[in-house]
Backbone of each chain as ProteinMPNN parsed JSONL, in Angstrom:
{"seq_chain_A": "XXXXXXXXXXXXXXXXXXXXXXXXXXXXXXXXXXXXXXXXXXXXXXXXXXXXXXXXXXXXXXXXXXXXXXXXXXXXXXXXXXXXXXXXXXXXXXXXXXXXXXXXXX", "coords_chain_A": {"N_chain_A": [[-80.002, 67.976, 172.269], [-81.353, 67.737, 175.29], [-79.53, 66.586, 178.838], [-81.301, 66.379, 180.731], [-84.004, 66.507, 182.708], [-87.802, 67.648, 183.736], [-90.021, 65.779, 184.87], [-92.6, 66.301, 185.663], [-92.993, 69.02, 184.694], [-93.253, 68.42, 182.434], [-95.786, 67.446, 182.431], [-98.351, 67.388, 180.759], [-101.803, 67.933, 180.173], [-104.94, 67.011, 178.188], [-108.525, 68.283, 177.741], [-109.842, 66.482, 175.636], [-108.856, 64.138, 174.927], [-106.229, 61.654, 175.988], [-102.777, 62.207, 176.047], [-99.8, 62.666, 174.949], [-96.765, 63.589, 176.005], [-93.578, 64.472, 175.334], [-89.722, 63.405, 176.455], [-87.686, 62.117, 175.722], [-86.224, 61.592, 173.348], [-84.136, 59.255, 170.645], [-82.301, 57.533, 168.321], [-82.668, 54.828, 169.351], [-84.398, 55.083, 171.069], [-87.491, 56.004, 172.585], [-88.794, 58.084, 175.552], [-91.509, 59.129, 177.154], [-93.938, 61.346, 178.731], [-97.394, 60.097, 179.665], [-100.309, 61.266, 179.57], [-103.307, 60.844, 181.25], [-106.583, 61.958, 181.637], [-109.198, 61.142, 184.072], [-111.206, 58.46, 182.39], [-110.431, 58.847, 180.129], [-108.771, 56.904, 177.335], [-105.784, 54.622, 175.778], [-106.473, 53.218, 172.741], [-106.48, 49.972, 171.93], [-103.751, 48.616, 169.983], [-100.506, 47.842, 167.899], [-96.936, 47.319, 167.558], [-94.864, 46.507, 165.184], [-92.396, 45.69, 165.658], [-91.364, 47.226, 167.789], [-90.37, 47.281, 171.497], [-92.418, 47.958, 174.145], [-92.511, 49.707, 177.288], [-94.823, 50.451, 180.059], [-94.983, 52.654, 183.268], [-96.628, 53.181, 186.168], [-96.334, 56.159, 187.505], [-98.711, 57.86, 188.796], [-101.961, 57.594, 189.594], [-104.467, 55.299, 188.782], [-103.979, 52.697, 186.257], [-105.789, 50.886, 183.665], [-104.461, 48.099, 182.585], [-103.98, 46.688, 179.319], [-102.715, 43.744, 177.922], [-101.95, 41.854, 175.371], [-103.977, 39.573, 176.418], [-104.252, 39.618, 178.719], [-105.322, 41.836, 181.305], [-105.34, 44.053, 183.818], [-105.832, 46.411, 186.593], [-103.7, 48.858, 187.735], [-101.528, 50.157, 189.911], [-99.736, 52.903, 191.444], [-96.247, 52.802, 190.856], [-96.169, 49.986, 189.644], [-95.199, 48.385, 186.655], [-95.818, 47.652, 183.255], [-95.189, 45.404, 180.495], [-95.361, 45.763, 177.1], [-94.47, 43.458, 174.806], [-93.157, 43.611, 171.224], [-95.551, 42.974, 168.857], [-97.441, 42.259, 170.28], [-100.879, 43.048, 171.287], [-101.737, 45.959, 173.254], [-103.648, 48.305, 175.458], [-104.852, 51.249, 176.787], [-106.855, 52.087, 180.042], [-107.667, 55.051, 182.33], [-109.406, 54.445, 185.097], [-110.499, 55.897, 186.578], [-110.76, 57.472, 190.5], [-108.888, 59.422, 190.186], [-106.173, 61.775, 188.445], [-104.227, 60.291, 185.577], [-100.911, 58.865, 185.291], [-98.12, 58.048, 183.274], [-95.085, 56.614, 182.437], [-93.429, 56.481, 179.728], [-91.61, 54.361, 177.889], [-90.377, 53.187, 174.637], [-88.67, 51.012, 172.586], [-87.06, 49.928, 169.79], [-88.195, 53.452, 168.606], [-91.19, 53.438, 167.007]], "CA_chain_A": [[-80.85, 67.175, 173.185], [-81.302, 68.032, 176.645], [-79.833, 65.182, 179.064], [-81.9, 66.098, 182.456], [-85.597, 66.926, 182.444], [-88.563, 67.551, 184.569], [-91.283, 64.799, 184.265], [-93.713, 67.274, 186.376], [-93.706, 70.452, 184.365], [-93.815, 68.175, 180.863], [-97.196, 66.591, 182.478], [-99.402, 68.046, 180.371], [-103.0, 67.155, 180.07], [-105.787, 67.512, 177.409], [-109.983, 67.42, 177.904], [-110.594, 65.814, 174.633], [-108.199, 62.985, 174.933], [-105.425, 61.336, 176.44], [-101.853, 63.428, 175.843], [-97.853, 62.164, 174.974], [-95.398, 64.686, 176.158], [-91.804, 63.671, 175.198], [-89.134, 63.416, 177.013], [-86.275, 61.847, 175.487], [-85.631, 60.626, 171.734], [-82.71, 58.845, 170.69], [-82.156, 56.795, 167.451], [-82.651, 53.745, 169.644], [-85.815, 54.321, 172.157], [-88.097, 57.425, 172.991], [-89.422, 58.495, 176.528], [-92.539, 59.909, 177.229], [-94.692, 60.887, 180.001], [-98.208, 60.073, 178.818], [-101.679, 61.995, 180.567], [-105.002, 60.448, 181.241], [-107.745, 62.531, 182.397], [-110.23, 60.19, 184.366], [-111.793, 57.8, 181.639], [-109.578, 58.662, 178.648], [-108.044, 55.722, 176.893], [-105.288, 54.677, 174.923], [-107.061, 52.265, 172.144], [-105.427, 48.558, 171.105], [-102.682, 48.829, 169.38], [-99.347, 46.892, 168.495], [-95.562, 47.094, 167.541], [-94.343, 45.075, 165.203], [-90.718, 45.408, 166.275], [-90.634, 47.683, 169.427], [-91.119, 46.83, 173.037], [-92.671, 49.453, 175.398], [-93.01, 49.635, 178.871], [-95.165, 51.39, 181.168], [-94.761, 52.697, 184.881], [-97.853, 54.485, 186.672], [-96.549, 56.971, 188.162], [-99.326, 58.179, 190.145], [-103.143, 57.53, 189.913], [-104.889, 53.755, 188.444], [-104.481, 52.522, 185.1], [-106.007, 49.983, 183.527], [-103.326, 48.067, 181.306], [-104.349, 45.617, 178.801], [-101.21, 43.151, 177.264], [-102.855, 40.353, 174.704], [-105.228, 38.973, 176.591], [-104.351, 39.486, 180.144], [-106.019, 43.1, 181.831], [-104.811, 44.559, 185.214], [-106.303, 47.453, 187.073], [-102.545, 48.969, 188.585], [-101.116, 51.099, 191.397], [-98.593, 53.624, 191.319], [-95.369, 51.581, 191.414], [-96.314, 49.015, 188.942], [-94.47, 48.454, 185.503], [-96.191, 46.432, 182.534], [-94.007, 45.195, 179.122], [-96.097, 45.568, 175.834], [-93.644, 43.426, 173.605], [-93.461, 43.61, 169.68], [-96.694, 42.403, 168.216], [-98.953, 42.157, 171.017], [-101.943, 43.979, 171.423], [-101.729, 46.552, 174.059], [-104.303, 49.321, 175.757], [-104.663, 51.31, 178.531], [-107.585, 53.251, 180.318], [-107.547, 55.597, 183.353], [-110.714, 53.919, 185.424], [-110.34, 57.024, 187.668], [-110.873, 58.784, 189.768], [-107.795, 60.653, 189.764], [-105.559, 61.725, 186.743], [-103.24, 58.956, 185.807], [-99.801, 59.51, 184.536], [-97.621, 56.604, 182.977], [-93.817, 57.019, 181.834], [-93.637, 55.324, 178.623], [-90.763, 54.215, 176.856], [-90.551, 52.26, 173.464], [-87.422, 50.727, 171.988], [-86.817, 51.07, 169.305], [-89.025, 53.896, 167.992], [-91.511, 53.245, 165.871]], "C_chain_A": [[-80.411, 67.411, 174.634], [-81.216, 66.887, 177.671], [-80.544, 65.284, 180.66], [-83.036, 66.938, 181.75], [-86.472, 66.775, 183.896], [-89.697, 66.959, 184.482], [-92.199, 66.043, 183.998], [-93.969, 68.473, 185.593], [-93.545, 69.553, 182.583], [-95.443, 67.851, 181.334], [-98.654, 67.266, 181.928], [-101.048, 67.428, 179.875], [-103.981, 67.598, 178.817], [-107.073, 66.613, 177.891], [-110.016, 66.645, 176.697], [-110.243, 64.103, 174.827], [-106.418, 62.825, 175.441], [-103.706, 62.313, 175.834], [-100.587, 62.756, 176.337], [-97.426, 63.144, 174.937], [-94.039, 64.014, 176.481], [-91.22, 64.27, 175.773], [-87.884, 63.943, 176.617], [-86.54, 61.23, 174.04], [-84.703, 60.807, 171.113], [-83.107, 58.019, 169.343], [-82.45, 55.236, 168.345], [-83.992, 53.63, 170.816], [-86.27, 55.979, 171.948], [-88.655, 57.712, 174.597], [-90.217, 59.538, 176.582], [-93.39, 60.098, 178.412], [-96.094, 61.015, 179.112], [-99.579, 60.557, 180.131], [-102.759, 61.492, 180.271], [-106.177, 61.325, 182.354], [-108.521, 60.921, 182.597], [-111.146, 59.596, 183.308], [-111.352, 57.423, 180.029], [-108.935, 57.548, 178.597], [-106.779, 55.724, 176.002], [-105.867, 53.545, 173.951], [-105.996, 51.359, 171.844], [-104.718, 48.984, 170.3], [-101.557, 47.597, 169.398], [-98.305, 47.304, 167.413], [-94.959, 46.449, 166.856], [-92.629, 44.876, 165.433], [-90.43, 46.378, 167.327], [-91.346, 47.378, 170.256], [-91.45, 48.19, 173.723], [-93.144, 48.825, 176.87], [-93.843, 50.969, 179.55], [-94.856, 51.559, 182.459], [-95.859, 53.938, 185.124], [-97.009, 54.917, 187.557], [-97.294, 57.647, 189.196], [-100.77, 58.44, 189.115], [-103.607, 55.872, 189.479], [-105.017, 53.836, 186.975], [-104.918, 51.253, 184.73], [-105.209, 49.482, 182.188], [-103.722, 46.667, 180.371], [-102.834, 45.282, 178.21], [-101.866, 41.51, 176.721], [-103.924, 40.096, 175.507], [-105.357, 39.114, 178.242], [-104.318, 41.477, 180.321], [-105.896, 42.918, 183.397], [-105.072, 45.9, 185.422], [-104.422, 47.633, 188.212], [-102.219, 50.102, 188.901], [-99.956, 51.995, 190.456], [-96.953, 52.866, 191.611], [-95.565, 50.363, 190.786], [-96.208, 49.316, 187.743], [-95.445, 47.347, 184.334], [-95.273, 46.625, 180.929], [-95.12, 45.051, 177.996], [-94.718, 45.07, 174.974], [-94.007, 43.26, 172.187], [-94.524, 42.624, 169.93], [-97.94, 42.094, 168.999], [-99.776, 43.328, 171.343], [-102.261, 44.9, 172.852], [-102.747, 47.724, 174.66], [-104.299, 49.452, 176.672], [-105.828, 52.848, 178.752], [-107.302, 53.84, 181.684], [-109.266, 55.827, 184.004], [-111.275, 55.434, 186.291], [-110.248, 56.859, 189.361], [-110.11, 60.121, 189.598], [-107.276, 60.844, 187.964], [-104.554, 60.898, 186.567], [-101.906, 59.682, 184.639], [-99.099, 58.049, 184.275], [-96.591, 57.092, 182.365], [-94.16, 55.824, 180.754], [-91.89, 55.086, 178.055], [-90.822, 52.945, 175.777], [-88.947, 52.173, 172.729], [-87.729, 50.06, 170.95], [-88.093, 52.255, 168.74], [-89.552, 53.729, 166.743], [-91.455, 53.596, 164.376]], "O_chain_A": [[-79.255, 67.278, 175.036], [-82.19, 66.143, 177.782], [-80.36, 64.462, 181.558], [-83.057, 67.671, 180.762], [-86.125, 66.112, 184.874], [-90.576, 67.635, 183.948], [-92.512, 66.62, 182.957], [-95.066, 69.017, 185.723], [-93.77, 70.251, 181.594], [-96.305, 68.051, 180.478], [-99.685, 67.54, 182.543], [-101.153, 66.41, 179.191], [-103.719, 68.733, 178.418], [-107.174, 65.43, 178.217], [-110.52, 65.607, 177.126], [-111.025, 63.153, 174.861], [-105.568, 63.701, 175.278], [-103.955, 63.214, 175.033], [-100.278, 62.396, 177.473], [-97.557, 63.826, 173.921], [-93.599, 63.344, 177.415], [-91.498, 65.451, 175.984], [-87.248, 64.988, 176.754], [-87.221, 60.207, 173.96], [-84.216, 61.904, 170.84], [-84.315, 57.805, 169.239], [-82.372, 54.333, 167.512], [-84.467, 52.602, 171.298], [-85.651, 56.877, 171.378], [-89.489, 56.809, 174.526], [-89.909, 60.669, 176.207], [-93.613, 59.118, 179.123], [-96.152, 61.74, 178.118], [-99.634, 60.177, 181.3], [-103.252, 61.605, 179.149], [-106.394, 61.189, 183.558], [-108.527, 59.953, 181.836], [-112.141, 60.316, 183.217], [-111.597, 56.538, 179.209], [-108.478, 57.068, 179.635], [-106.586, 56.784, 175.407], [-105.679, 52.506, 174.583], [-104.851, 51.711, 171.558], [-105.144, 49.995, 169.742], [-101.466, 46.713, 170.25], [-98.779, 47.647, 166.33], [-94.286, 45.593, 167.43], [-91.949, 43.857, 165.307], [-89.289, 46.4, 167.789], [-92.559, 47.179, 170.185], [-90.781, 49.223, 173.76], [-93.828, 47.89, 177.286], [-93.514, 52.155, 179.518], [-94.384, 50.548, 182.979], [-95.975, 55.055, 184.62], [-96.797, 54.167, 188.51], [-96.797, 57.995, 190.267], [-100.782, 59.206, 188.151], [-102.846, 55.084, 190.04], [-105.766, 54.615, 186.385], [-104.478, 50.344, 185.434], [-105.193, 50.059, 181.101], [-103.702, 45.588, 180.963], [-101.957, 46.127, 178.034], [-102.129, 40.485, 177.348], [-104.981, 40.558, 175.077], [-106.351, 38.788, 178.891], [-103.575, 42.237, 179.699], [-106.243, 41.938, 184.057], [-104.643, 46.691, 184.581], [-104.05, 46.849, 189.086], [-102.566, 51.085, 188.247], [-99.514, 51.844, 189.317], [-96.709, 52.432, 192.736], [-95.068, 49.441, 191.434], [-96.834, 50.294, 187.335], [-95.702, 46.218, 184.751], [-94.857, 47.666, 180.421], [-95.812, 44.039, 178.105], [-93.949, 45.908, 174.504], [-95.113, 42.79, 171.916], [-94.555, 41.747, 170.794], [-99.063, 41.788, 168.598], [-99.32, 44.435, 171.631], [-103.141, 44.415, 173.564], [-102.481, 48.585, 173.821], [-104.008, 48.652, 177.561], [-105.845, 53.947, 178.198], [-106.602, 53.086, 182.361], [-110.076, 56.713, 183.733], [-112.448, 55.767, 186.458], [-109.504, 55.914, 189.626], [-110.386, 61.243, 189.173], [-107.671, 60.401, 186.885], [-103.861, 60.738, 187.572], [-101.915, 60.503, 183.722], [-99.423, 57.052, 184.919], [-96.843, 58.053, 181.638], [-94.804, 54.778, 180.828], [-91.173, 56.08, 177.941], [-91.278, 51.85, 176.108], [-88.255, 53.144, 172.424], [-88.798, 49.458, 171.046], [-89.11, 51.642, 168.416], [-88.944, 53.784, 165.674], [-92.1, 52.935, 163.562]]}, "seq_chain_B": "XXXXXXXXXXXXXXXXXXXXXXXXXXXXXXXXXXXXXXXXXXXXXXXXXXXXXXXXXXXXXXXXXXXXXXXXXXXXXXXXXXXXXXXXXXXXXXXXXXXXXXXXXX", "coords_chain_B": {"N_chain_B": [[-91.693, 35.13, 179.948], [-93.158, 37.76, 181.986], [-95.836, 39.945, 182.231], [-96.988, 42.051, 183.502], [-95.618, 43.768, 186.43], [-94.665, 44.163, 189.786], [-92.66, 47.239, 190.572], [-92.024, 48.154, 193.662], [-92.148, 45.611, 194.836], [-89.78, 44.491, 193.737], [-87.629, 46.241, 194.833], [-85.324, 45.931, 195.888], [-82.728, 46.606, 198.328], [-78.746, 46.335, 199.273], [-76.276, 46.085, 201.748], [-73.583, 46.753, 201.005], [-73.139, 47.738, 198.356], [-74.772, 49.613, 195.699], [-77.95, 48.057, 194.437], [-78.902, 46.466, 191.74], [-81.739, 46.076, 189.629], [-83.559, 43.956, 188.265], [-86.161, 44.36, 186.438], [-87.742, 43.861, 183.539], [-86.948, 42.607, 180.795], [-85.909, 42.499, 176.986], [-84.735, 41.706, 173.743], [-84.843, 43.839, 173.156], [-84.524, 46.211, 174.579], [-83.357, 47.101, 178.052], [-85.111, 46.854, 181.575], [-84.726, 48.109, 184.652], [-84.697, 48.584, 188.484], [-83.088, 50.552, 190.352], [-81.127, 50.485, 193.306], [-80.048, 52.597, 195.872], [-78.549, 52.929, 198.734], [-77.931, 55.492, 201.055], [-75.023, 57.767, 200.355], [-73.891, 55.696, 198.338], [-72.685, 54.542, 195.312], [-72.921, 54.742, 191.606], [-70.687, 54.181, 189.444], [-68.932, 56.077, 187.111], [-69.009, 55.463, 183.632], [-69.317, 54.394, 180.118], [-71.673, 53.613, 177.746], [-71.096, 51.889, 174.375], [-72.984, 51.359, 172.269], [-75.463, 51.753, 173.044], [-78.52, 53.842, 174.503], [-79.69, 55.291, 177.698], [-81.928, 55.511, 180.191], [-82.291, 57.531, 182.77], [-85.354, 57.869, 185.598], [-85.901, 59.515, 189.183], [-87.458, 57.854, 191.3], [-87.968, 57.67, 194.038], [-86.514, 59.449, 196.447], [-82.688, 61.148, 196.408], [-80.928, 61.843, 193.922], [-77.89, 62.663, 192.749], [-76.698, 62.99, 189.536], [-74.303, 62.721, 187.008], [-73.789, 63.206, 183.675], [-71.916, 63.482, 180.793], [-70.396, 66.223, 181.16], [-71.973, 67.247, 182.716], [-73.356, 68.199, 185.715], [-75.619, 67.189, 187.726], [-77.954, 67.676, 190.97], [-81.052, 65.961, 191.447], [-84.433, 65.398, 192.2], [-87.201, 63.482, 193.085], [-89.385, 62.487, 190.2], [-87.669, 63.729, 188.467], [-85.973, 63.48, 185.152], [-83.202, 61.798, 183.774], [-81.003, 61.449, 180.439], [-78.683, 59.687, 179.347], [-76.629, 59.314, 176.826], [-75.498, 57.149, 174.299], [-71.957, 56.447, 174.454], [-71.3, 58.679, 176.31], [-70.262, 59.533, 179.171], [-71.44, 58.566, 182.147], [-72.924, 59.045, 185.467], [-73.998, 58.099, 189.214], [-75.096, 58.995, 192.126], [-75.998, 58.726, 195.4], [-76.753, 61.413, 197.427], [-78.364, 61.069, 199.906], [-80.259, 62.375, 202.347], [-82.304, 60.598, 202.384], [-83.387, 57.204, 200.84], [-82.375, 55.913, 197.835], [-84.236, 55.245, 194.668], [-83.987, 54.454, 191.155], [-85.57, 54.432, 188.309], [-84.901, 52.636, 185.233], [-84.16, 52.57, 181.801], [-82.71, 50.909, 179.338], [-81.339, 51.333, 175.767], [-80.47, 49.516, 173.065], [-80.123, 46.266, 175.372], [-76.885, 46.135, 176.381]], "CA_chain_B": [[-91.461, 36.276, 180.854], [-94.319, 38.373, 182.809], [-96.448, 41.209, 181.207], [-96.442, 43.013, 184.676], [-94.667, 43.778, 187.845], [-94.727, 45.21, 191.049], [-91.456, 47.712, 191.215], [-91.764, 48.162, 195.076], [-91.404, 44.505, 195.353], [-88.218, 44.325, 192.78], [-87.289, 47.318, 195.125], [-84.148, 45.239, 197.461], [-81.087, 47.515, 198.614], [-77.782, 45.779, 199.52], [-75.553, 47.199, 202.287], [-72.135, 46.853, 200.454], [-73.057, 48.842, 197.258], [-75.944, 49.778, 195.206], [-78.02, 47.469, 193.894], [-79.463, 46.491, 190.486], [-83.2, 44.306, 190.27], [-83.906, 43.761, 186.933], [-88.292, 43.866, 186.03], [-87.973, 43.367, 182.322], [-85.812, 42.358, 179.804], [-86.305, 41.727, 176.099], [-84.194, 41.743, 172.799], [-84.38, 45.737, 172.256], [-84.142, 46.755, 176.025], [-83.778, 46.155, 179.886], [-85.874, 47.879, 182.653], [-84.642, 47.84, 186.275], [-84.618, 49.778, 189.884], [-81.474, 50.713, 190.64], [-81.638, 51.297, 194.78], [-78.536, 53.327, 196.389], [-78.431, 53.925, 200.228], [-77.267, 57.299, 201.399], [-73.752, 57.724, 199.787], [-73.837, 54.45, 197.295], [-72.23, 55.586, 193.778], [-72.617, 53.748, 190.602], [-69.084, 54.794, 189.365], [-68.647, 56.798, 185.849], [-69.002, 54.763, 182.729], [-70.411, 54.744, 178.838], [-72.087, 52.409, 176.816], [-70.728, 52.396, 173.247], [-73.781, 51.642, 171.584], [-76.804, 52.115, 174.016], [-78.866, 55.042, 175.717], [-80.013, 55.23, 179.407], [-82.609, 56.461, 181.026], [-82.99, 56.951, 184.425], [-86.062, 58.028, 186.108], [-85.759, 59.26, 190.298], [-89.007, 57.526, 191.911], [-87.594, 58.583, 195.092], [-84.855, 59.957, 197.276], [-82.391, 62.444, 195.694], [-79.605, 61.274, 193.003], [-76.78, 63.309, 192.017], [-76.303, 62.476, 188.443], [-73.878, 63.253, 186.457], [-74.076, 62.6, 182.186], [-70.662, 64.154, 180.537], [-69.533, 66.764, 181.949], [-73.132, 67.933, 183.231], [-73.826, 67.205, 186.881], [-77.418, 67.755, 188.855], [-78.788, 67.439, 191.688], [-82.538, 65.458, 190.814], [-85.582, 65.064, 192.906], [-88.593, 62.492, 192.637], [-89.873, 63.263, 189.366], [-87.009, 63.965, 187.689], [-85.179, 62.047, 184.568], [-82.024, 61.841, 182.791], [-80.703, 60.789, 179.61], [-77.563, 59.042, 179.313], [-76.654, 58.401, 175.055], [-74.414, 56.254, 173.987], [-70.834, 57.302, 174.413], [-71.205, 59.67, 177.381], [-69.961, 58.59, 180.482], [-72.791, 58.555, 183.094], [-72.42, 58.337, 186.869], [-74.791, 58.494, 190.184], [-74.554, 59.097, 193.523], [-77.094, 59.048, 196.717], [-76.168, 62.253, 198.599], [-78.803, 61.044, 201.426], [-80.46, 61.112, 203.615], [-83.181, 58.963, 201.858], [-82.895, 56.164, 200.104], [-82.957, 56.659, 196.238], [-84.541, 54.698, 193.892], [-84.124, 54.597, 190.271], [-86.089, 53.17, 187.428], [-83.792, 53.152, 184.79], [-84.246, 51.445, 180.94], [-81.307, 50.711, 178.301], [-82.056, 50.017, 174.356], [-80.32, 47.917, 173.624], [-79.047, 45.926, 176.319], [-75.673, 46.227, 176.574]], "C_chain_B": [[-93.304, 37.157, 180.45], [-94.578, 40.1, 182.16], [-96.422, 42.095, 182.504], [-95.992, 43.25, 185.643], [-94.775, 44.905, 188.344], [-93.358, 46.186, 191.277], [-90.852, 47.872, 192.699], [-91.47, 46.751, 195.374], [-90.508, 43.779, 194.752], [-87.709, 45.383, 193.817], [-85.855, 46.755, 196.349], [-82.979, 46.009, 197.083], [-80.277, 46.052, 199.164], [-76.792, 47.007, 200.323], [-73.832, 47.646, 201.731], [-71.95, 47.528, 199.113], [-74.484, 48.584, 196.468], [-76.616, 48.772, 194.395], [-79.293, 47.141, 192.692], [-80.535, 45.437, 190.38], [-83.432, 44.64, 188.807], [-85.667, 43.735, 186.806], [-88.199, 43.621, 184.832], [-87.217, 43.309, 181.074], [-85.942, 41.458, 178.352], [-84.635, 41.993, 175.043], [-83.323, 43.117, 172.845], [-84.137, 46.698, 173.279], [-84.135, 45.993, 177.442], [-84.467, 47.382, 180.346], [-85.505, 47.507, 183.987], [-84.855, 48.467, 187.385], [-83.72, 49.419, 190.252], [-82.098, 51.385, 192.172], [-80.261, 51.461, 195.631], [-79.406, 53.318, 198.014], [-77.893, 54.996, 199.874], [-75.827, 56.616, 201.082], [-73.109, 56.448, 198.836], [-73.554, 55.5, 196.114], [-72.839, 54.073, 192.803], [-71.805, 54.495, 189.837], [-69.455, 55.405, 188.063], [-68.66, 55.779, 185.026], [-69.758, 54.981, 181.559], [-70.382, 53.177, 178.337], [-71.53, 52.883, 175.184], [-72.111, 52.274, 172.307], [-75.488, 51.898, 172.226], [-77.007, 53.221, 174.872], [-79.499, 54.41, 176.619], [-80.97, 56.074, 179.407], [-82.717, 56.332, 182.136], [-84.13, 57.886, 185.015], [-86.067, 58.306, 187.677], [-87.19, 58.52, 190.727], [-88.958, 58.07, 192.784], [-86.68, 58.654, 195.664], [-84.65, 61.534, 196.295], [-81.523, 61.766, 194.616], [-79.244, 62.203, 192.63], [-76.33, 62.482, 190.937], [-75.604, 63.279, 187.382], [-73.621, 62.316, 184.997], [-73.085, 63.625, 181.239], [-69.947, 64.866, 181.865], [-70.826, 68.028, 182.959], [-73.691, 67.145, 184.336], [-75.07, 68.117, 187.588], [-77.837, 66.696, 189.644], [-80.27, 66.919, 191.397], [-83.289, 64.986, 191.854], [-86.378, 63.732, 192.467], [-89.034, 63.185, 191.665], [-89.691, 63.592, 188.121], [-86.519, 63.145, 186.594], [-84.15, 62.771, 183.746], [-81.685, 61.272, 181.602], [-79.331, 60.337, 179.439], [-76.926, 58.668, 177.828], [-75.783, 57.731, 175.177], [-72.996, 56.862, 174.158], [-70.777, 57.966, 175.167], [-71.677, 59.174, 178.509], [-70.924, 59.585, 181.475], [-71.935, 58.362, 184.341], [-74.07, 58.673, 188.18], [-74.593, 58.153, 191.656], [-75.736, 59.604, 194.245], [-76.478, 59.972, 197.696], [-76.807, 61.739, 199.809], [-79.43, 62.277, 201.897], [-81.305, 60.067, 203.166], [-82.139, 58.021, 201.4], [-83.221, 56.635, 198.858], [-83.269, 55.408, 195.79], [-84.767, 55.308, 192.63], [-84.663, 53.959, 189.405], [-84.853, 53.626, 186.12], [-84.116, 51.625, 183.129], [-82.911, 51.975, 180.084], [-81.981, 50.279, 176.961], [-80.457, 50.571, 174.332], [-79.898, 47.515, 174.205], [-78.03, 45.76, 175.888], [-74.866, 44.891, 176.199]], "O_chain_B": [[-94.102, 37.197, 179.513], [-93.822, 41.007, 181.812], [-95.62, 43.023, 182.403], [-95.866, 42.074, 185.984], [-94.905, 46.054, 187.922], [-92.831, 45.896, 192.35], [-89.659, 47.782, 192.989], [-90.546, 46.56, 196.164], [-90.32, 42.598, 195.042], [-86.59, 45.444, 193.309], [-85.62, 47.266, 197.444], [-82.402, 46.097, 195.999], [-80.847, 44.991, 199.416], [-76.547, 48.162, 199.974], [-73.154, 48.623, 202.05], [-70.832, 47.865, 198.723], [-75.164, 47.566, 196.596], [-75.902, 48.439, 193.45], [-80.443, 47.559, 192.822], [-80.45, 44.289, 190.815], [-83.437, 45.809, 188.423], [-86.224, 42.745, 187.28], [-88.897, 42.61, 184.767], [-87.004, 44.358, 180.465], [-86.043, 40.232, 178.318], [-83.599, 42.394, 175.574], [-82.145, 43.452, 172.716], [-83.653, 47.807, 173.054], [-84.595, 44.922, 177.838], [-84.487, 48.504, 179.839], [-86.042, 46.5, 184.448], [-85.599, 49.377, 187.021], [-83.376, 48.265, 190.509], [-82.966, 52.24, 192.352], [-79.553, 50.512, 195.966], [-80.57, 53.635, 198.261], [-77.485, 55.404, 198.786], [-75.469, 55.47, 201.354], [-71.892, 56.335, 198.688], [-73.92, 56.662, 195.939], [-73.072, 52.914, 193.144], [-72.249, 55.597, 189.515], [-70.648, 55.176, 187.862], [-68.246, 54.791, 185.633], [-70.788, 55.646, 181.666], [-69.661, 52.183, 178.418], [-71.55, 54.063, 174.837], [-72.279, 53.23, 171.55], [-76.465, 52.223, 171.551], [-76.213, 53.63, 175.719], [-79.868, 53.238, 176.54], [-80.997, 57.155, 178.818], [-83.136, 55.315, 182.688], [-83.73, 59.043, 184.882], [-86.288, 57.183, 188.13], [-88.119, 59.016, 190.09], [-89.683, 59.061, 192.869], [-85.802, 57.823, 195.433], [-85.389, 62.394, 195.815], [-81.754, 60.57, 194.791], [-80.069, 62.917, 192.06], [-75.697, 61.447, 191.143], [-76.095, 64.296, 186.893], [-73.344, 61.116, 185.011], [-73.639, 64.688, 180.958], [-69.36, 64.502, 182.884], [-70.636, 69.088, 183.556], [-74.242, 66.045, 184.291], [-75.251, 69.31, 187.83], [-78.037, 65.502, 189.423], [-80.855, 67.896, 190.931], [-82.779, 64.071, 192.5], [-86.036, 63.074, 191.485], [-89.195, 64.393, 191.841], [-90.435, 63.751, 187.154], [-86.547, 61.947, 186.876], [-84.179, 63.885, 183.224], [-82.218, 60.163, 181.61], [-78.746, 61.42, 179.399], [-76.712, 57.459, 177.735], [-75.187, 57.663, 176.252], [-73.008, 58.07, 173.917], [-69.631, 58.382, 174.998], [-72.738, 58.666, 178.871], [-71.071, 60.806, 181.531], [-70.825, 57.841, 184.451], [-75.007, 59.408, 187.865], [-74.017, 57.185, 192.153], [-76.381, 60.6, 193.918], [-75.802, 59.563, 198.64], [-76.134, 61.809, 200.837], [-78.782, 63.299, 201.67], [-81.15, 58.878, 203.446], [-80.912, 57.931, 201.441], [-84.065, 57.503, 198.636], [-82.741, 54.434, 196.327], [-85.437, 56.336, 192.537], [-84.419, 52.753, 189.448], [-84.15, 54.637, 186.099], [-84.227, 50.403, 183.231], [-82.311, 53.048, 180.148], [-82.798, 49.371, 176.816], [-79.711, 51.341, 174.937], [-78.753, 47.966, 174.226], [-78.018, 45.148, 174.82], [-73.645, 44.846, 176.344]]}, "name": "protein", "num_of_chains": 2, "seq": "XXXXXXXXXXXXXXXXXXXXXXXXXXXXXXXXXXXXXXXXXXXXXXXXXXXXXXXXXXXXXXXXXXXXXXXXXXXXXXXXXXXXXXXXXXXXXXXXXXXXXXXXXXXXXXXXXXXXXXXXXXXXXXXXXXXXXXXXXXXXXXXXXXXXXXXXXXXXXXXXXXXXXXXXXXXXXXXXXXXXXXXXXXXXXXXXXXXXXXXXXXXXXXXXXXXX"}
């Protein structure tokens, strides 16, 4: 396992749909940078025993967490913990990037 | 505790040594921004049972993870595992900021 990396040349994108390029995985969490072309989504989802966090990086995502939905900046972090229902779209109109990490892996 | 947060406004330096802002903290991890002035260290140390990540947002950080030290841009990230003593250092001239998560907290 490699312990330094380059977000920027993992950031890989796909037209069809949204795109996880790993980072880091460890017996205890994973890191990922995750790619949204303009409109791609990640659908609801949930955890029942790991927490994840996001951080946009750079363009607008839209982050759903149970019941509360936030359109957010570059520089803004949101906590999906175990069992709640989480999604996230990229409203556009840039490409949105989001570091992910999840403890423990699912 | 809060499903999202602003990192730029968790983002407070201290002039007497680097300092640590906590954004989210559950069971299975923490998430913080670690913010160095020019020449701030956070000294050498390991966790015995938890990995690190750190993330640059911006500045530069000299990080070193064993016995493997780099220079890291905006962009960049490190891994830290368990057992292998970590360290970082703001060569300057920016300011650095790090995002930086732990499973499990410590």
């Amino acid at each position: 396992m490699a312990h330094f990396t380059d977000v920027d040349a993992h950031s890989t994108f796909a037209s069809d749909k949204m795109k996880k390029n790993n980072l880091f995985t460890t017996s205890r969490m994973f890191c990922d940078v995750y790619c949204f072309e303009p409109g791609q989504t990640q659908t609801g989802h949930s955890h029942s025993g790991s927490d994840k966090v996001y951080y946009v990086i750079d363009g607008q995502a839209q982050i759903r967490v149970g019941d509360d939905e936030r359109t957010m900046a570059a520089g803004s972090a949101a906590l999906a913990p175990a069992g709640l229902t989480h999604a996230v779209t990229n409203p556009g109109p840039q490409r949105l990037r989001l570091l992910v990490l999840m403890a423990p892996p699912p």
